[in-house]
N, C-alpha and C positions, 0 to 999 in steps of 0.2 A: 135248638137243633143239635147242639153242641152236647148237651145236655143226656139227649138222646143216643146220640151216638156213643157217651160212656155208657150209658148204662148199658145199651147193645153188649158193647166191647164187654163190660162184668159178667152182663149174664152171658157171654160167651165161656169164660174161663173158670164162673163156678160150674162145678157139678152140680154141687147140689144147691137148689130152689127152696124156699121156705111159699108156702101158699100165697101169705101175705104179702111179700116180694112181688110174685108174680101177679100178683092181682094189683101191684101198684104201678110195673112198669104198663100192664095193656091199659090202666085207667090212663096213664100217660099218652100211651102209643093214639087211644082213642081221641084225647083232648086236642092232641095235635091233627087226625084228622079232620075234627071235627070245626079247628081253627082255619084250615083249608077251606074247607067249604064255605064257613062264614066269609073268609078274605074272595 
C-alpha cells in the first residue's frame, strides 16, 4: 500500500508518462484490487 501510494505521489509530479509506466502502475492498481476481493 505503501508502495502505492509512491508511485501515486511520482506519477503525480511527472509530466510526462512513458506508455509502459502507465500500464505498469494500473497492472498494479488492478492487482491490488483484485487482492481486495480475494481477502
Amino acid at each position: 500500500m505503501a508502495l502505492a501510494a509512491k508511485l501515486q505521489l511520482r506519477q503525480s509530479q511527472s509530466l510526462v508518462m512513458t506508455p509502459q509506466l502507465m500500464q505498469s502502475i494500473r497492472l498494479l492498481q488492478f492487482t491490488h484490487i483484485e487482492l481486495e476481493r480475494f481477502i
